[in-house]
C-alpha positions in Angstrom: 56.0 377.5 175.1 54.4 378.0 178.8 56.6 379.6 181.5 57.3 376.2 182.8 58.6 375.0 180.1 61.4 377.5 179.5 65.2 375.8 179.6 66.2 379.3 182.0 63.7 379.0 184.5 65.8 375.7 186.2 68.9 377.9 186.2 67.1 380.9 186.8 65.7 379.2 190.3 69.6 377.8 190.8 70.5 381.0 190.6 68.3 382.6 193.3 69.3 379.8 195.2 72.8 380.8 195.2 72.0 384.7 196.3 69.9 383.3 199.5 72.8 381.5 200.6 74.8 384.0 200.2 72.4 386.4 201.8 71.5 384.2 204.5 73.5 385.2 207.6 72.2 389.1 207.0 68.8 387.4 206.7 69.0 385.4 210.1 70.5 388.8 211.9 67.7 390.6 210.5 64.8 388.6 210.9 65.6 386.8 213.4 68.2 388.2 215.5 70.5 385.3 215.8 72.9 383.3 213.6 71.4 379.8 215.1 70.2 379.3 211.4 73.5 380.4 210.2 75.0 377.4 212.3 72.2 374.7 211.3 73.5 375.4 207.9 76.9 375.3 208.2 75.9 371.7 209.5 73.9 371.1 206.5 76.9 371.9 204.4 79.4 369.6 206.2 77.2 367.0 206.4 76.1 367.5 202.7 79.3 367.0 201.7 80.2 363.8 203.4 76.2 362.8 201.9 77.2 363.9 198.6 80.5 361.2 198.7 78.4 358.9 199.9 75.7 359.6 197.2 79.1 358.4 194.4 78.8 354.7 196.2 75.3 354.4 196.7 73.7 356.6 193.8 76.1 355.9 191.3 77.6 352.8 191.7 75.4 350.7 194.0 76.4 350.2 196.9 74.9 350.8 200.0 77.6 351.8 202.6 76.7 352.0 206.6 80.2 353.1 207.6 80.9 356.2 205.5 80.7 358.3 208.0 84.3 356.9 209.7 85.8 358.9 206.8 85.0 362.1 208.6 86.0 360.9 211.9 89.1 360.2 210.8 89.8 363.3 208.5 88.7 365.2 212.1 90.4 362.9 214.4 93.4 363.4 212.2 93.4 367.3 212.1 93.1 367.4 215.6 95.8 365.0 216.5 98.7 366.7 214.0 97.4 370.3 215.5 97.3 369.3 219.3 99.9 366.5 219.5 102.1 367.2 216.6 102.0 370.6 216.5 101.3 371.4 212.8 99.9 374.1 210.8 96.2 374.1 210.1 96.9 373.7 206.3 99.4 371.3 206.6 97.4 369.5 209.5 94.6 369.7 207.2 95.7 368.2 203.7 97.4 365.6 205.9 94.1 364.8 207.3 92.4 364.4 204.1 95.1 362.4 202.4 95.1 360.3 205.7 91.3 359.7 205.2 91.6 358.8 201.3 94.2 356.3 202.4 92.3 354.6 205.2 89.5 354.4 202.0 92.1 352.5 199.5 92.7 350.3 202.6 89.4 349.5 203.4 87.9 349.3 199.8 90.5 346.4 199.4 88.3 344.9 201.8 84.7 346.3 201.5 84.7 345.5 197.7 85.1 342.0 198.3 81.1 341.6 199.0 78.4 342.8 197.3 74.5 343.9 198.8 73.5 343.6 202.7 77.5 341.6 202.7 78.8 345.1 201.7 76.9 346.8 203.8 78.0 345.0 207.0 81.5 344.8 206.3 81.3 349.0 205.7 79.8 349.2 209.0 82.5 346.6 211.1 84.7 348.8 209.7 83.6 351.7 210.7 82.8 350.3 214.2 86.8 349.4 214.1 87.8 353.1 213.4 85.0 353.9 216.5 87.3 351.3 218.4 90.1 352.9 217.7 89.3 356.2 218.9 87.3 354.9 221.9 90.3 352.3 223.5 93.8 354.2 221.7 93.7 356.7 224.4 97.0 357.8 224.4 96.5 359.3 220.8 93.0 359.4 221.0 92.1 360.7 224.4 89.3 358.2 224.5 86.2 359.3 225.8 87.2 362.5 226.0 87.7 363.1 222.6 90.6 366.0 221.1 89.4 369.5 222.2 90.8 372.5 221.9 90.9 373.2 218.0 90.4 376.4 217.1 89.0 378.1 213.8 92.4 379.2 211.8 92.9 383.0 210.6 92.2 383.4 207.0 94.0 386.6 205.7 91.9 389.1 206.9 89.2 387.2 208.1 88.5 385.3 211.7 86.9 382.1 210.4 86.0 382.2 214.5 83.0 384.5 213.4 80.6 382.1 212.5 79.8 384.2 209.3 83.2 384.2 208.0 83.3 380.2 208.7 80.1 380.2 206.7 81.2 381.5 203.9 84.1 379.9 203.9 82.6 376.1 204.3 79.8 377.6 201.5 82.7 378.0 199.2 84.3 374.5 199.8 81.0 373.0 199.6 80.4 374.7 195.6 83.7 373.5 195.0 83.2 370.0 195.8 79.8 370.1 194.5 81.2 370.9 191.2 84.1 368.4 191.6 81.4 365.7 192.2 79.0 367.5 189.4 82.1 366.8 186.6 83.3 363.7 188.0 79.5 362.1 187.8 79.3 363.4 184.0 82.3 362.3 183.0 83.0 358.9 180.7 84.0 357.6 184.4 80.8 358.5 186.0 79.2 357.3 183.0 80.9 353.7 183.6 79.7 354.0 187.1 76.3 354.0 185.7 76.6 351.3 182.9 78.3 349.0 186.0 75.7 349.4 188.2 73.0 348.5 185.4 75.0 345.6 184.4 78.7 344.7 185.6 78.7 341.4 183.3 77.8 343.8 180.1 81.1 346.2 181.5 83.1 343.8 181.7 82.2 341.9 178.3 83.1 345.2 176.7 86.6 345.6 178.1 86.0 348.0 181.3 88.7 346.9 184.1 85.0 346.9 186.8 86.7 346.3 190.1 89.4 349.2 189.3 85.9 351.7 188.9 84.9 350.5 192.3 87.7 351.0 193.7 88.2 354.5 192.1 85.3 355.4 193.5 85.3 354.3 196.6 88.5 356.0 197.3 86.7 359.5 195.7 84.1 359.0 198.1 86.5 358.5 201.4 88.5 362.0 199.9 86.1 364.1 200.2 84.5 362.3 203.8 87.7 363.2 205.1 87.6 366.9 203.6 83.9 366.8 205.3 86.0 366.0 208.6 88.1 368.5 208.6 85.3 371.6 208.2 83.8 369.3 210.9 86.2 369.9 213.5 87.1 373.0 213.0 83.0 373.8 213.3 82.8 371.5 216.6 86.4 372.5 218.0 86.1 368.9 219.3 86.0 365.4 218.0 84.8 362.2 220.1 83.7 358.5 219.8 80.4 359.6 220.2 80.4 361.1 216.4 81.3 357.6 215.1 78.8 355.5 216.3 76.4 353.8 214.6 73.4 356.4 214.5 75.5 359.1 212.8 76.7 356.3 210.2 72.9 355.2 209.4 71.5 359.1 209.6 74.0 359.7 206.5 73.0 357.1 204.4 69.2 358.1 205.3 70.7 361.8 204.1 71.3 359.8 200.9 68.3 358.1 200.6 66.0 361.1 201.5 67.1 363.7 199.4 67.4 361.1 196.1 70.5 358.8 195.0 71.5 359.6 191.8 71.0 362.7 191.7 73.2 365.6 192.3 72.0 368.0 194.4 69.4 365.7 196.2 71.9 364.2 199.1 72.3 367.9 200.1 68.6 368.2 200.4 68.5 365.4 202.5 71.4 366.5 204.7 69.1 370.0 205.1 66.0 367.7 206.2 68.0 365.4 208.9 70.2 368.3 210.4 67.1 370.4 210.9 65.0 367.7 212.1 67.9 366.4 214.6 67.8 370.1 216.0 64.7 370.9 216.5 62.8 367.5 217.2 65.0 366.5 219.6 64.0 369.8 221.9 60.9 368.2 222.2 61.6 364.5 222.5 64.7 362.1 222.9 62.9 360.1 220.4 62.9 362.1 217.3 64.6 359.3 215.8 61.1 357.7 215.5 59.7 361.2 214.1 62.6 361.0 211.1 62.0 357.4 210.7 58.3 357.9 209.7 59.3 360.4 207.1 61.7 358.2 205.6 58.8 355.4 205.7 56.3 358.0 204.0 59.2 359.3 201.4 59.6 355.3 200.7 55.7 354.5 199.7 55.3 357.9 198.3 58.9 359.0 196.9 60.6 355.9 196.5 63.7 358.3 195.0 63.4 360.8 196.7 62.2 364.1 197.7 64.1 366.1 194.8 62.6 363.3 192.4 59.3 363.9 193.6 60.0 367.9 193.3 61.3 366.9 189.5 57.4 364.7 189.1 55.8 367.3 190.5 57.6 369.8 187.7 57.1 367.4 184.8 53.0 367.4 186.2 52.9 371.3 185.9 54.7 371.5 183.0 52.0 368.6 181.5 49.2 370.7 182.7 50.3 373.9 181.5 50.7 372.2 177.9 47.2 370.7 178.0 45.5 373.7 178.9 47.4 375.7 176.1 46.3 373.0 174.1 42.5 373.6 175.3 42.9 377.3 174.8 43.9 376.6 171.4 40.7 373.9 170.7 38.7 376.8 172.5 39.9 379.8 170.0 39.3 377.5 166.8 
């Protein structure tokens, strides 16, 4: 058995994964002086999160969705409002915000899961253009155009989460926790259903599976952890505006979704890495890096029509191949 082909070296390479991210920050200060890398992936993170929800609609059950991304304008809109206006603690303001968000999702999943294809995809996004409404025209709770300002990072026992590092960490560790949440949720007999709909919902419903109460499940998952993707969000930002629930932030998470690989676990976060990076440093250079991340998405489409991690996973199944057939030819060569 070649090196390749080893069941620890997948783990292994997880694993050394895991220690750069935690190394990171002390990386960025040494090499580079600055913790601008730090913040790009605290971004990554965040966004990864709200990609990964997305990811349980789109990857696992189907459904393409252009207005997830109101879920973390309102678990952001909603911490901010119960801090500034109402005067609540951050963990209190928090969970509120995120059970907040989850229940705007049941609400508009009664909806949304009406249609099915481009249908569900429109009505996702008139939605989500009706929360951008909201916060653009309720000024008196929104602040309109403005936006809420003013939130600051909370204390955390010893620790400033105001010190970007310390809000690193901290977001790293909700991000592992949700990933693994998602992880056991998507291997589960439900997330198997999810699957088995998807393929066929005539088949699922001929053997006895209630389909529209999996969608709906799901859906309100998905809008959970959008809205727990909020609240990192605004506490990063210290602000939240209209501008943040517009149609291009909508579309760049789906592209998240679709960039990294639906279906797969780890692959939305990978696409949340490509897109935050890309946004930052393109757009130095030109207003029209949007045109620069669409031709990627165009290339990854004709050449990685799942993906980039499925193209990582073809390109690993083509070494592992090669590294068999040239044992193989060893072999031939010794006889």
């Amino acid at each position: 058995m070649s090196v390749l082909e080893k069941r620890w070296v997948k783990p292994t390479l997880l694993f050394i994964v895991f220690l750069v991210f935690l190394a990171l920050p002390r990386i960025t200060l040494t090499f580079f002086g600055s913790t601008y890398l730090v913040e790009l992936f605290v971004q990554s993170m965040i966004y990864g999160i709200l990609a990964l929800s997305l990811n349980l609609l789109l990857g696992y059950m189907g459904f393409p969705s252009l207005g997830h991304g109101a879920y973390l304008g309102i678990g952001a809109y909603a911490t901010g409002i119960c801090i500034i206006k109402l005067h609540m603690g951050t963990l209190p303001a928090s969970i509120l915000a995120i059970l907040i968000a989850t229940f705007a999702a049941a609400l508009f999943g009664l909806f949304a899961l009406r249609a099915r294809g481009v249908y569900f995809l429109m009505i996702t996004l008139a939605l989500a253009m009706l929360v951008w409404g909201l916060a653009y025209r309720w000024v008196s709770l929104t602040a309109g155009d403005n936006g809420i300002s003013g939130i600051s990072r909370p204390q955390l026992g010893p620790w400033s989460l105001r010190e970007i590092t310390h809000y690193y960490y901290f977001v790293f560790g909700i991000f592992l926790l949700c990933l693994f949440i998602i992880s056991r949720i998507v291997h589960s007999p439900f997330g198997r259903s999810l699957v088995g709909i998807k393929e066929s919902e005539s088949r699922m419903r001929t053997l006895g599976y209630n389909v529209w109460l999996h969608q709906y499940v799901c859906f309100v998952i998905a809008g959970f952890f959008g809205g727990v993707s909020g609240v990192l969000f605004i506490f990063y930002n210290g602000f939240i505006s209209p501008p943040s629930l517009e149609v291009t932030p909508n579309m760049e998470i789906l592209l998240m979704v679709a960039l990294g690989g639906p279906g797969t676990i780890i692959g939305p976060f990978i696409g949340a890495i490509v897109i935050v990076f890309l946004k930052n440093f393109v757009s130095v250079y030109t207003e029209r890096w949007l045109i620069f991340l669409g031709s990627i998405y165009i290339l990854t489409i004709l050449y990685a029509p799942k993906g980039i991690l499925q193209a990582f996973d073809l390109a690993w199944k083509f070494l592992i191949g090669r590294s068999t057939a040239e044992k193989k030819q060893e072999k031939e060569y010794g006889k």
